[in-house]
C-alpha positions, 0 to 999 in steps of 0.5 A, spaced: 107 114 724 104 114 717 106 110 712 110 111 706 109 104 702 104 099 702 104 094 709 100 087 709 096 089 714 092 083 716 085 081 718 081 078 722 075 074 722 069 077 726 065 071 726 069 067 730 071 069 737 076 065 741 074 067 748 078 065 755 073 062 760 071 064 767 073 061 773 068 055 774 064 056 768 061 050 764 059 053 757 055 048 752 055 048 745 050 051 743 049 056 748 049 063 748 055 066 751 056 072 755 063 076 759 062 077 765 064 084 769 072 081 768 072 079 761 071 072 762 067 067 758 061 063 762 054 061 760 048 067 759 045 068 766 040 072 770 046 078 770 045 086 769 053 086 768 053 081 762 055 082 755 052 078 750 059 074 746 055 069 741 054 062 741 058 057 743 062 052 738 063 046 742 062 044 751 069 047 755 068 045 762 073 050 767 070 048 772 076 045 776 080 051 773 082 058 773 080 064 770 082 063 762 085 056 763 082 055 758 078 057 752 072 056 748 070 058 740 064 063 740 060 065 733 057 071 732 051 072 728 043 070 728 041 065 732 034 062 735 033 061 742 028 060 746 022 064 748 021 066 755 013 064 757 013 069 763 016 075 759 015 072 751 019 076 745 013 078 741 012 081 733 012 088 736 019 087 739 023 086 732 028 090 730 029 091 737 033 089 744 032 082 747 035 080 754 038 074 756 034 070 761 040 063 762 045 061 756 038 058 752 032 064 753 031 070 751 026 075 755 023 081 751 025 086 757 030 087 761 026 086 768 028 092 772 035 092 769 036 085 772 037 082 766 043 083 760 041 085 753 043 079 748 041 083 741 037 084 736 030 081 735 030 079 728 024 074 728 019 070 732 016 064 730 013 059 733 020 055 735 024 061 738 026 067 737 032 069 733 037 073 736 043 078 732 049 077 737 054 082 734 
């Protein structure tokens, strides 16, 4: 229905996620985050099915729990992670897609479609790459 007067419409932050957290999963803070194919949160692994979500605010343990027993505070944003040395970022990768080798590397290919796409490349410097996870 259309509005007839003015409606305090609310907004959300889009920097910070509140994510439930997969069954099992260990998340470290720090850590780049993903959902799995259910949409729950776990740590980023060697996955086809994955999507990036952001970096993990604090250490959750659902190890011991169900699927959203709990929950962890994930940042979006740009973040340096770790080059992998087998399949390294490159200068020639910026501004282009990056994959997720585990919750702390980053790969410049997808490997035969077995790995997920964590985002944009936006640098690459002789510590990390940094990634934009939107």
């Amino acid at each position: 229905m259309p509005l007839n007067a003015p409606r305090d419409t609310i907004e959300r932050g889009r920097d910070l996620l509140v994510l439930r957290v997969a069954a099992g999963a260990k998340i470290h803070a720090g850590a780049l985050v993903a959902l799995n194919a259910t949409g729950f949160a776990v740590p980023g692994a060697l996955s086809a099915t994955l999507r990036a979500a952001g970096r993990a605010e604090q250490s959750i343990d659902n190890t011991g729990g169900a699927d959203g027993a709990v929950s962890v505070t994930v940042k979006r944003g740009a973040f340096r992670f770790s080059n992998h040395g087998a399949d390294a970022v490159d200068q020639s990768s910026i501004l282009g897609d990056c994959y997720i080798v585990d919750d702390a590397t980053i790969a410049k290919t997808h490997a035969g479609n077995t790995r997920s796409r964590a985002g944009k490349v936006l640098d690459v410097d002789v510590t990390g790459v940094w990634v934009e996870i939107v």
